[in-house]
BAFI-3210 file (N, C-alpha, C; in Angstrom, 3 decimals, decimal comma, padded with zeros to 6 digits):
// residues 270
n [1|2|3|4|5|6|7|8|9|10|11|12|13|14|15|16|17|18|19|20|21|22|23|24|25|26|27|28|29|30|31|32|33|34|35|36|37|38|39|40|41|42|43|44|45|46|47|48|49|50|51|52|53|54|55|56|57|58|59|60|61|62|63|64|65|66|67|68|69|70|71|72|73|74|75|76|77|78|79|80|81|82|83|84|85|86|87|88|89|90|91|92|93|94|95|96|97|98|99|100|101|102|103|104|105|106|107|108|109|110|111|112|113|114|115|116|117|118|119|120|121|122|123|124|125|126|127|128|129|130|131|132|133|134|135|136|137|138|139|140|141|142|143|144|145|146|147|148|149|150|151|152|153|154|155|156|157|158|159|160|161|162|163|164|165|166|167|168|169|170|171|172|173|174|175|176|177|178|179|180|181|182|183|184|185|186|187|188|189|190|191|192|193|194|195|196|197|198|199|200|201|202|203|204|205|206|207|208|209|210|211|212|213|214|215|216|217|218|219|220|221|222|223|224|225|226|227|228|229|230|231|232|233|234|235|236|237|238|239|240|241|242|243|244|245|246|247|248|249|250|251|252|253|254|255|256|257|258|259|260|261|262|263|264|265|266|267|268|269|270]
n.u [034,502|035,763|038,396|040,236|043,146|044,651|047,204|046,888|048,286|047,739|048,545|048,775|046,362|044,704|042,501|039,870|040,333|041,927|041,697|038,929|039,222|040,952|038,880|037,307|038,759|039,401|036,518|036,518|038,193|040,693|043,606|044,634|046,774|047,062|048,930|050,111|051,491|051,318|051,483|048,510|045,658|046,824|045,380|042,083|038,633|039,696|041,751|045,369|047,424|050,087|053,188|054,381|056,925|056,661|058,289|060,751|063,227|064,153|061,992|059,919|061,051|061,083|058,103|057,642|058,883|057,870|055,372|055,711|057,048|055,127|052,916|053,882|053,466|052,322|050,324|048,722|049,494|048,094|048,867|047,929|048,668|049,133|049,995|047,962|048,326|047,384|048,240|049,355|052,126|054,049|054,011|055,209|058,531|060,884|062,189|059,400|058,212|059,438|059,181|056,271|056,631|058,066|056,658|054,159|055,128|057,715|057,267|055,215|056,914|058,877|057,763|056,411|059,118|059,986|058,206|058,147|060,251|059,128|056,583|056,988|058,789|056,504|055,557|053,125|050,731|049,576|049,172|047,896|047,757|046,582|045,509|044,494|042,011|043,258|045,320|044,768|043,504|043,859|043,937|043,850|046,029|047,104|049,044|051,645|050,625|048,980|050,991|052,481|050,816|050,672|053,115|052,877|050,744|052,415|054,346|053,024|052,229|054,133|055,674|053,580|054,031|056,533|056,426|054,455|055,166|055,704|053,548|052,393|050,668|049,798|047,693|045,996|043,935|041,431|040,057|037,931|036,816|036,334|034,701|036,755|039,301|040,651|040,938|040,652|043,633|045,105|048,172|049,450|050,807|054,799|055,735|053,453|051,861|050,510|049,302|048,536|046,499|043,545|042,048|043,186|041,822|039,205|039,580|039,743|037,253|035,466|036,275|035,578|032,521|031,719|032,721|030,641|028,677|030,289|031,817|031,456|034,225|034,038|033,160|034,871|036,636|035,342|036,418|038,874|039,458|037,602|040,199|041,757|041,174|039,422|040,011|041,006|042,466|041,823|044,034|043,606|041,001|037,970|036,494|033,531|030,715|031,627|033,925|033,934|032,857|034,130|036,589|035,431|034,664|037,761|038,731|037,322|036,259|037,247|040,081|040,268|037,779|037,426|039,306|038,164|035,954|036,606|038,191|036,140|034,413|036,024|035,823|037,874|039,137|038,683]
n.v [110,531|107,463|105,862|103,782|101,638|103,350|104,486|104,827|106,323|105,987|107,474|106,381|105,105|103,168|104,307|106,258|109,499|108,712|105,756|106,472|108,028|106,506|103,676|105,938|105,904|104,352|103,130|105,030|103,876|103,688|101,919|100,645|101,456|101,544|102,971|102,610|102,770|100,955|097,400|096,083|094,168|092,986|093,013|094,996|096,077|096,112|097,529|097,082|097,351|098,306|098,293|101,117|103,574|107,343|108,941|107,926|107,136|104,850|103,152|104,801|105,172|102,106|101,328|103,543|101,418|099,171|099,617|100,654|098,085|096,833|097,718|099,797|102,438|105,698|107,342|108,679|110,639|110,601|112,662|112,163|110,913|111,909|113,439|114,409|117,634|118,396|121,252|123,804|126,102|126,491|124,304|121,920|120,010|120,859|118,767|117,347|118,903|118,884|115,797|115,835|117,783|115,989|114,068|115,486|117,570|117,169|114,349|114,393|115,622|113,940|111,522|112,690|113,419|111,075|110,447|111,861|111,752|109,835|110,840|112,757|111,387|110,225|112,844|113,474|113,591|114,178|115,238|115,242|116,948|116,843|119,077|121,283|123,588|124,560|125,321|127,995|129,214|131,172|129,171|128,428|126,553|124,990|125,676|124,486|122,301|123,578|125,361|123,028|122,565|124,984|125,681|123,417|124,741|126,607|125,402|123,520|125,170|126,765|124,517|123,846|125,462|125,115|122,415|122,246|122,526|120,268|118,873|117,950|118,590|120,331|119,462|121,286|120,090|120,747|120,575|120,745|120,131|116,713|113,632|111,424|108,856|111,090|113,051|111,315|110,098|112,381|113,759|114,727|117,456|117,115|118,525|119,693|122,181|123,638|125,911|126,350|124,670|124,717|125,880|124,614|122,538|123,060|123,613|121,323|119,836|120,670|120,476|117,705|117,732|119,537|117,535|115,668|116,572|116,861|116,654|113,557|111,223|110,487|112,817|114,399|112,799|112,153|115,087|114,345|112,640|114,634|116,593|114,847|113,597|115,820|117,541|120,232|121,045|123,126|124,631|124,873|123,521|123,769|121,390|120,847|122,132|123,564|124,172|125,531|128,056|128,719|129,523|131,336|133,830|133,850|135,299|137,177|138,996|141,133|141,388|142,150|141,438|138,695|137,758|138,480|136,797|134,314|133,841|134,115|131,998|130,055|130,045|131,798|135,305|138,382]
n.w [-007,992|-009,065|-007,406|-008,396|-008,548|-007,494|-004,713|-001,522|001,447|005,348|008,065|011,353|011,427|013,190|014,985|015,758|013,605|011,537|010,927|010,266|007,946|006,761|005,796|004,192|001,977|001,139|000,168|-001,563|-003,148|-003,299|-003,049|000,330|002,684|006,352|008,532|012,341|015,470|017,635|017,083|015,043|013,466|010,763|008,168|007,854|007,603|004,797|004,660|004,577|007,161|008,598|011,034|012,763|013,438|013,339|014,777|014,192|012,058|010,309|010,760|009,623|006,503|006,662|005,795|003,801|001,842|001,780|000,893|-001,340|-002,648|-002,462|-003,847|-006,067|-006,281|-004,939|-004,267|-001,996|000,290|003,716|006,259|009,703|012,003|015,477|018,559|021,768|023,964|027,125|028,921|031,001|029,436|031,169|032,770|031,180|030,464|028,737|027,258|027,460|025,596|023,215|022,751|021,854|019,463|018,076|017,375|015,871|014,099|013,495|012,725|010,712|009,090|008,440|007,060|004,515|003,332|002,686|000,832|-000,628|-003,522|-004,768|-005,528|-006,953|-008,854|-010,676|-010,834|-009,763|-006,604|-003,772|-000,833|002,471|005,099|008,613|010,142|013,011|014,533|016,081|015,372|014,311|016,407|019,452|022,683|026,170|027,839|025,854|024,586|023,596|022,182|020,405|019,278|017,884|015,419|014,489|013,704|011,596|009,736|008,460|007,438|005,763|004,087|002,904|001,900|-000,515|-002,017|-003,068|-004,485|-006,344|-008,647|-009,682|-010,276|-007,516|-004,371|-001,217|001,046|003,530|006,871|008,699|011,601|014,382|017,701|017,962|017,938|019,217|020,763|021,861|023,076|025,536|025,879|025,823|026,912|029,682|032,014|032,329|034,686|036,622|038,174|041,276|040,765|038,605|038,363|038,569|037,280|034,707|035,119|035,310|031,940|031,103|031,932|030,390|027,816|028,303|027,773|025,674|023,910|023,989|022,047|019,726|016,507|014,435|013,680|010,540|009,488|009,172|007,917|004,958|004,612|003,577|002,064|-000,113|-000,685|-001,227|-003,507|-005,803|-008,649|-008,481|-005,283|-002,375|-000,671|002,637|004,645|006,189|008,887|009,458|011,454|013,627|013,607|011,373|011,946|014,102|012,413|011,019|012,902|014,408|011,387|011,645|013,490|015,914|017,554|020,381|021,154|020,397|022,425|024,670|024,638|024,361|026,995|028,497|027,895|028,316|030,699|032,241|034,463|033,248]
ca.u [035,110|036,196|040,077|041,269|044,519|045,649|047,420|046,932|048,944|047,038|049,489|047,594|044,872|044,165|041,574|039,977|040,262|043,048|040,777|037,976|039,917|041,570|038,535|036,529|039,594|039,116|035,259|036,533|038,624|042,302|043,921|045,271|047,636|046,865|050,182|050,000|052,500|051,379|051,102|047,127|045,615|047,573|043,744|041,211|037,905|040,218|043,247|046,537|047,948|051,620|053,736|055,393|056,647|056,854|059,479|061,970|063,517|064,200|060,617|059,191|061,506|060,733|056,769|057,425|059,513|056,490|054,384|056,706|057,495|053,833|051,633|053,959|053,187|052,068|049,552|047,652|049,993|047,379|049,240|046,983|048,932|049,294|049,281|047,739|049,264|047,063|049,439|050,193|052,924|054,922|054,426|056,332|059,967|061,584|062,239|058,096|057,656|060,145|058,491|055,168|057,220|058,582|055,336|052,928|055,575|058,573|056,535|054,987|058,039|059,648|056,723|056,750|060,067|060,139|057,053|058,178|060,805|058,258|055,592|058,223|058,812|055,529|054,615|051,807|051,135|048,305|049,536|046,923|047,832|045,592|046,029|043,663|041,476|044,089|046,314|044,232|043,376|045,106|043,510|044,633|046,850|047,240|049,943|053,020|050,004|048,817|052,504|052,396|049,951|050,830|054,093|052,620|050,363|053,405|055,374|052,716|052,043|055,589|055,789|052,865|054,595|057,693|055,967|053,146|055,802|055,929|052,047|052,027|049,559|049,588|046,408|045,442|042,286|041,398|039,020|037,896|036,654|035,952|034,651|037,725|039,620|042,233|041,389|041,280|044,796|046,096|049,084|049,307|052,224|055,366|055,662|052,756|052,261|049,322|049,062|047,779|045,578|042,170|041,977|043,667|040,893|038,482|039,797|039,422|035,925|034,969|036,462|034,842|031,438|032,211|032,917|029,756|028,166|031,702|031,778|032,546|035,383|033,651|032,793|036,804|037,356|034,582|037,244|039,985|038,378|037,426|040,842|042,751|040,432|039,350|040,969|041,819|042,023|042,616|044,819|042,646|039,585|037,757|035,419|032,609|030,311|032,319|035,708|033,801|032,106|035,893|037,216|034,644|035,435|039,153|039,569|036,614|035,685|038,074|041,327|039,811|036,537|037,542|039,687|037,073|035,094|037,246|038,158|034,706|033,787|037,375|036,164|038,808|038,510|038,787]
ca.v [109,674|106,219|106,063|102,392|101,891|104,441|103,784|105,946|105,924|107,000|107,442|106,777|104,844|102,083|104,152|107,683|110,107|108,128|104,652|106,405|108,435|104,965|103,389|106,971|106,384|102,649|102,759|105,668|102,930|103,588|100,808|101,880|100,850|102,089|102,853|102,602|102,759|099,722|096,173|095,535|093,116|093,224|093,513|095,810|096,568|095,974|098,494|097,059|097,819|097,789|099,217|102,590|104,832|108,568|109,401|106,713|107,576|103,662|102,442|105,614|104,096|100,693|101,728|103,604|100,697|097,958|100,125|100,471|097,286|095,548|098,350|100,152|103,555|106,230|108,881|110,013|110,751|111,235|112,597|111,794|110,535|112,823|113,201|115,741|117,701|119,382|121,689|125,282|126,214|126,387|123,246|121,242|120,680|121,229|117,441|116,910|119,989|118,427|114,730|116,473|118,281|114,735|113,424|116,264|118,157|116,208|112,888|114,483|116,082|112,567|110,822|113,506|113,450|109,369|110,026|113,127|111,134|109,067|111,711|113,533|110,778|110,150|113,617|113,637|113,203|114,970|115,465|115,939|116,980|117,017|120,444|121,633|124,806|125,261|126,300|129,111|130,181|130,233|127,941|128,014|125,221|123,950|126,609|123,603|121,435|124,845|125,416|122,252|122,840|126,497|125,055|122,463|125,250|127,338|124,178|122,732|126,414|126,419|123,276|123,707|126,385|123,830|121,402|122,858|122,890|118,768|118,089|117,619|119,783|119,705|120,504|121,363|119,799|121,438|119,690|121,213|118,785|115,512|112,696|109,831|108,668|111,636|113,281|110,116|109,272|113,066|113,526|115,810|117,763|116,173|118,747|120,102|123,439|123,906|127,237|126,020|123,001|124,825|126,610|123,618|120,951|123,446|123,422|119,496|119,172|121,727|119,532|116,658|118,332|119,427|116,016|114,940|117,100|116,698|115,694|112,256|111,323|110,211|114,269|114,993|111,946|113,350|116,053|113,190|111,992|115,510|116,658|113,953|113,266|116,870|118,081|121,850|121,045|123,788|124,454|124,454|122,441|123,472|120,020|120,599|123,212|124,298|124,351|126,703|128,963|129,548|130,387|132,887|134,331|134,192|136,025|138,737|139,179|142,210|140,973|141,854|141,090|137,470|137,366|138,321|135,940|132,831|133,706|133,709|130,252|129,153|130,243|132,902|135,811|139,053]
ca.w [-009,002|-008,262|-007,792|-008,650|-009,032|-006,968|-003,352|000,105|003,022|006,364|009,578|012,712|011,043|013,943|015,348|014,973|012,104|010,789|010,666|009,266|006,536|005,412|005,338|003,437|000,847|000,887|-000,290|-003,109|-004,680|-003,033|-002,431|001,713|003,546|007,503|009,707|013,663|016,457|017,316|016,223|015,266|012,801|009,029|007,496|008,828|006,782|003,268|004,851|005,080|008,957|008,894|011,875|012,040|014,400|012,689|015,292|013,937|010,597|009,625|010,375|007,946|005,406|005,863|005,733|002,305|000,784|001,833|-000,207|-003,235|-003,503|-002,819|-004,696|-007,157|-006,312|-003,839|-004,724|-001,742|002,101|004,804|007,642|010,623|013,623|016,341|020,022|022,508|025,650|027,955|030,065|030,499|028,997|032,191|033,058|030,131|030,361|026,961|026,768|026,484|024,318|021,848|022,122|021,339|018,380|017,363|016,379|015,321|012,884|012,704|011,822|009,603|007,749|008,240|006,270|003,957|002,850|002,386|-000,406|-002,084|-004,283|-005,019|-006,144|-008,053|-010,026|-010,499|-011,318|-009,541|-005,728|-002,790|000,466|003,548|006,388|009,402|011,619|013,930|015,099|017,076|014,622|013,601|017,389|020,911|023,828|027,017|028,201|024,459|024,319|022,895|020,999|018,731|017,898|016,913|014,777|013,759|012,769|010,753|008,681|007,724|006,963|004,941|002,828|002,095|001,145|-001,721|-003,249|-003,370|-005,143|-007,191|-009,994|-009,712|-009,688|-006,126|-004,125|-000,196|001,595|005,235|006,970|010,079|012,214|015,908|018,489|017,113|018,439|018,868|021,828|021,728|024,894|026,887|025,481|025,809|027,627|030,816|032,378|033,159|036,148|036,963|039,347|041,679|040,655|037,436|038,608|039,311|035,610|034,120|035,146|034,186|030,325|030,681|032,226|029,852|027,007|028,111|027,660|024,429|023,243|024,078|020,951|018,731|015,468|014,452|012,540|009,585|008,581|008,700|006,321|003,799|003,747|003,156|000,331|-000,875|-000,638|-002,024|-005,066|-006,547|-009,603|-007,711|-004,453|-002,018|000,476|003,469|004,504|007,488|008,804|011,000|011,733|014,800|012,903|010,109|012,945|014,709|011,449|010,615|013,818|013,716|010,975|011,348|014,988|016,441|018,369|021,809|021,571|020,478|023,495|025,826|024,459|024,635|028,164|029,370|027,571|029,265|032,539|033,149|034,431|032,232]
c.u [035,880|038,039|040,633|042,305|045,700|045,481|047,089|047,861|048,147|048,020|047,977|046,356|044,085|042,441|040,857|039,723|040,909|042,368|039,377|037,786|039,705|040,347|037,111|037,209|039,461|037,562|035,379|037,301|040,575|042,505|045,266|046,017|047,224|048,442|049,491|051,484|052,548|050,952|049,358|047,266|046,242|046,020|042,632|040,290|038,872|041,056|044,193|047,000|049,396|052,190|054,668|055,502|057,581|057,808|060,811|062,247|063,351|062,715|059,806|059,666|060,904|058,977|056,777|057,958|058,221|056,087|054,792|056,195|055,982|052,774|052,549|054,249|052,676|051,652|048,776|048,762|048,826|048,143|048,563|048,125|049,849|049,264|049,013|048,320|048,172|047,684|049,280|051,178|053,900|055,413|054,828|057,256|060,276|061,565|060,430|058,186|058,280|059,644|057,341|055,288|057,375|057,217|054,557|053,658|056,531|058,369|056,338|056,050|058,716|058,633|056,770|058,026|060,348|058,990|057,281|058,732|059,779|056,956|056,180|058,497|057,428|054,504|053,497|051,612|050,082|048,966|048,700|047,200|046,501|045,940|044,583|043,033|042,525|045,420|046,065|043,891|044,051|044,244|044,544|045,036|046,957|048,441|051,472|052,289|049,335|050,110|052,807|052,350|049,538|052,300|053,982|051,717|051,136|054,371|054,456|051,761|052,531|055,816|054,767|053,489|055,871|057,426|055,164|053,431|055,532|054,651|051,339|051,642|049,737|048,171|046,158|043,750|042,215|040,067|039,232|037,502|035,890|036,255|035,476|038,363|040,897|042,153|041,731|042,770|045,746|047,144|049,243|050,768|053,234|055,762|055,007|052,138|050,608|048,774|048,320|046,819|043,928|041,859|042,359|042,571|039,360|037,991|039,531|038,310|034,912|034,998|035,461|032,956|031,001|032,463|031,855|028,901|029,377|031,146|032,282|033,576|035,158|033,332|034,167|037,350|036,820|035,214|038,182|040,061|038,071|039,215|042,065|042,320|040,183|040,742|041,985|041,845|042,568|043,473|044,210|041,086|039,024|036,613|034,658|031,712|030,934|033,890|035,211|033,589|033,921|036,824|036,798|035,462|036,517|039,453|038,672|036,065|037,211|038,683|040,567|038,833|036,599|038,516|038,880|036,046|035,323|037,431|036,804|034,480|034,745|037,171|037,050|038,555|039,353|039,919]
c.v [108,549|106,532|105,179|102,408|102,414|104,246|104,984|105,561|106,925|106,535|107,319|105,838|103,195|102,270|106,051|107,888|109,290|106,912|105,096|106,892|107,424|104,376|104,086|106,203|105,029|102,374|103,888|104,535|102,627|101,943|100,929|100,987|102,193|101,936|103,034|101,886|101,174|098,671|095,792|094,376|093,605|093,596|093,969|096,486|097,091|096,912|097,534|097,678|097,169|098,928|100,270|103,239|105,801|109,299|109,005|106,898|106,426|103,318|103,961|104,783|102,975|100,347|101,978|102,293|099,488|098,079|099,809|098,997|096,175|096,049|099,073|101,362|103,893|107,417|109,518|109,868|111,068|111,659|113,131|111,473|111,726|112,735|114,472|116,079|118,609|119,972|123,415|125,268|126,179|125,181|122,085|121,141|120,661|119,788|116,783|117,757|119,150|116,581|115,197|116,798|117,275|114,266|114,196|117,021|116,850|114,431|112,721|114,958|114,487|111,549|111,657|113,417|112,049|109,677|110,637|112,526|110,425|109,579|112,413|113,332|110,398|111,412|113,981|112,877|114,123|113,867|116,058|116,109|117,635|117,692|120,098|123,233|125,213|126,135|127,875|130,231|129,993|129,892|127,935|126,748|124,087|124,836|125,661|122,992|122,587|125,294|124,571|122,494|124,487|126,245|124,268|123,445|125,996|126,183|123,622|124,246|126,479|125,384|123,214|124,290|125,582|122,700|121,270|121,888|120,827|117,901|117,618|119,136|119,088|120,269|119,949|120,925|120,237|121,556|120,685|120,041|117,708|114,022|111,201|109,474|109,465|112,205|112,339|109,911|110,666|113,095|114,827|116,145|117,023|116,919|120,083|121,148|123,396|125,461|127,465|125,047|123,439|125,690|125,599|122,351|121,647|123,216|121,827|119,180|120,155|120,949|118,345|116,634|119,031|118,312|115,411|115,442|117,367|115,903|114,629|112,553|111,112|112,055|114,892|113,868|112,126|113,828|115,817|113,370|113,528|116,120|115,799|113,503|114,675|117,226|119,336|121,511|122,524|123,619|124,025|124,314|122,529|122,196|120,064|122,229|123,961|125,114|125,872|128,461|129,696|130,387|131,709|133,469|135,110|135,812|137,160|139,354|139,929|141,251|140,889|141,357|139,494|137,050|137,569|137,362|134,433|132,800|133,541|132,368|129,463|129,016|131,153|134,098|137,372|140,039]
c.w [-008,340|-008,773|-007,316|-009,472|-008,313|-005,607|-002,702|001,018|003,704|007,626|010,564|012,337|011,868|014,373|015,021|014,101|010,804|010,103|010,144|007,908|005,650|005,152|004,041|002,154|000,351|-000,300|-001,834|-004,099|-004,752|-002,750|-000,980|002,300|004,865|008,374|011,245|014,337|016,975|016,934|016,339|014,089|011,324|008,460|008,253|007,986|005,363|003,795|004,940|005,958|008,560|009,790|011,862|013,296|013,772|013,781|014,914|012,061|009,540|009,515|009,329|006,888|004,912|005,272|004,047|001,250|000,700|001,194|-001,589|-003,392|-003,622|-003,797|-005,723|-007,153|-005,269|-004,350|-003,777|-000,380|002,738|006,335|009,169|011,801|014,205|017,813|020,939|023,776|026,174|029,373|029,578|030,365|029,470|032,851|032,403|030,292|029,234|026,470|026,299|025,603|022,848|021,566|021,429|019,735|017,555|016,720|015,857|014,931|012,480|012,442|010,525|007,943|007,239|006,946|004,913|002,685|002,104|001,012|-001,450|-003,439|-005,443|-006,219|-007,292|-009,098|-011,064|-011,364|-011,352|-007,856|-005,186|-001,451|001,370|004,576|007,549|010,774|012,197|013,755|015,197|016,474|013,565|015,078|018,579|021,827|025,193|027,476|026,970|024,031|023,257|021,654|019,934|018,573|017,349|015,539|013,651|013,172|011,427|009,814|008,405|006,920|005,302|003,478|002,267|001,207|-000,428|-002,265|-003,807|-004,492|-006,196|-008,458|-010,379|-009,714|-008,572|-005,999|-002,301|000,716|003,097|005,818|008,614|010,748|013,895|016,485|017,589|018,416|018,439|020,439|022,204|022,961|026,132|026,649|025,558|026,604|028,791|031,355|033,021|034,374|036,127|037,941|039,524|041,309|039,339|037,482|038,504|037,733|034,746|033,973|035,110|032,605|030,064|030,849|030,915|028,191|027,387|027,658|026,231|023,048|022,815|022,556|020,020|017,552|015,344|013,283|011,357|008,705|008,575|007,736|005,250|003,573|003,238|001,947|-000,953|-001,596|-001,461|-003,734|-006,177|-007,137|-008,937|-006,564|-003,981|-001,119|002,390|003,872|005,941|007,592|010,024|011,003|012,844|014,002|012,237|011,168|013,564|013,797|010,918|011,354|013,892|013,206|011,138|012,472|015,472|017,631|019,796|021,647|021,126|021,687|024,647|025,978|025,171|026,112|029,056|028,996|028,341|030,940|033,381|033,470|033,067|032,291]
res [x|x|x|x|x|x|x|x|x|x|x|x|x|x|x|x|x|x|x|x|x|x|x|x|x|x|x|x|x|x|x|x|x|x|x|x|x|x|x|x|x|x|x|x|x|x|x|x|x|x|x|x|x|x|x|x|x|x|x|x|x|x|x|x|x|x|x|x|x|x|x|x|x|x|x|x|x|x|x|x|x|x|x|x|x|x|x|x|x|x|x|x|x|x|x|x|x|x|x|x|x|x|x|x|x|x|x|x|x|x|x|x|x|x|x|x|x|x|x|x|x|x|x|x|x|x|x|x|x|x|x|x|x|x|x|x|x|x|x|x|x|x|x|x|x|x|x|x|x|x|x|x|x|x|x|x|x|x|x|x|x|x|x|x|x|x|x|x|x|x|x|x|x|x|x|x|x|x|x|x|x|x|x|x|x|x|x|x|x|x|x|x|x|x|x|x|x|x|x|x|x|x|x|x|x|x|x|x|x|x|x|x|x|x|x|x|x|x|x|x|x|x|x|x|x|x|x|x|x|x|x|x|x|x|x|x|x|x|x|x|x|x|x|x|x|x|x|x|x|x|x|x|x|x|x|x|x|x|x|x|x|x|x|x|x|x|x|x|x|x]
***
């Protein structure tokens, strides 16, 4: 169903999931505004690009008030921008763990919180947030970026039951590897131990190989679009044949024997 009239916000949407969401939500009939960290072109395949950084409380603000005051209203959040850490867990100091934290929950709460008002009044409002696999399984040396991400699906469960009552609905989309520029751009330990280096650049060449048969981003904005438009939506949305396959898994494949598994595909030993 076409949905003119009605605005989007997509965090992150320069390039990626985020840029092919906004423009999924664009061709249903939203009228989108795209956020990014930083400054690109103001128009981008019919999105509005205005700058934001979801660590910074004022620029959320001044992001939601743009909207208000140029479109009126705010009916769909996409929260998309994120960033990745590949590290064991040891090698983080608390100060990355908590930048990591800053953008892939507390962005999203920050964004979040700036729309609810909004929706409230409104009486009507769809909230997407965009987890991961990873917040359904554990990965070695993703140990800070799936709590992320396991933070962000308890946060955003809670949060539906919060809101239900108000016509807002928040729903989870949970994408496995996907083809965008997030591994080139992940972020690596800020002190790093040789004792982890030879298992560590494993999990990366192993990723990069992986990539090569990844979904694109266009079959996680399908779930955008699904998500933000259906009457019921649900809560979560796996996107990809890999995503669906892990979830089977997950939840029905016996505790060890999915850890023996993963460690062999990881390369470790048993």
């Amino acid at each position: 169903m076409r949905q003119d009239g009605k605005v989007a916000i997509v965090t992150g949407a320069a390039t990626g999931i985020g840029h092919a969401s906004a423009k999924a939500l664009r061709q249903a009939g939203f009228r989108v505004f795209g956020t990014s960290r930083r400054a690109v072109a103001s128009i981008a395949d019919g999105i509005t690009m205005i700058p934001c950084d979801v660590t910074d409380d004022a620029s959320v603000k001044a992001v939601v008030d743009k909207v208000l005051d140029t479109a009126g209203r705010i009916d769909v959040l996409v929260n998309n921008a994120g960033t990745g850490l590949l590290a064991g867990a040891e090698e983080s100091s608390v100060q990355q763990a908590q930048a990591l934290f800053d953008v892939n929950l507390f962005g999203v709460i920050r964004m979040t919180n700036a729309v609810l008002p909004v929706m409230r009044s409104q009486k009507a409002g769809r909230i997407v947030n965009i987890s991961s696999v990873m917040g359904l399984i554990p990965a070695p040396f993703s140990a800070l970026y799936s709590s992320t991400k396991h933070a962000l699906e308890g946060y955003s469960e809670s949060l539906d039951h919060e809101v239900r009552t108000f016509g807002i609905r928040i729903c989870l989309l949970e994408p496995a590897y996907t083809r965008t520029s997030f591994e080139q751009n992940m972020v690596l330990p800020d002190r790093g131990l040789d004792a982890y280096v030879p298992a560590r650049t494993r999990s990366s060449t192993l990723m990069r190989e992986v990539m090569k048969t990844a979904d694109s981003p266009e079959i996680v904005a399908e779930r955008v679009v699904e998500a933000a438009t259906t009457t019921s939506p649900r809560l979560r949305y796996t996107c990809g044949r890999m995503a669906r396959q892990v979830s089977i898994l997950r939840r029905f494949v016996p505790e060890r024997m999915f850890d023996k598994s993963l460690r062999k595909q990881m390369g470790l030993p048993a």
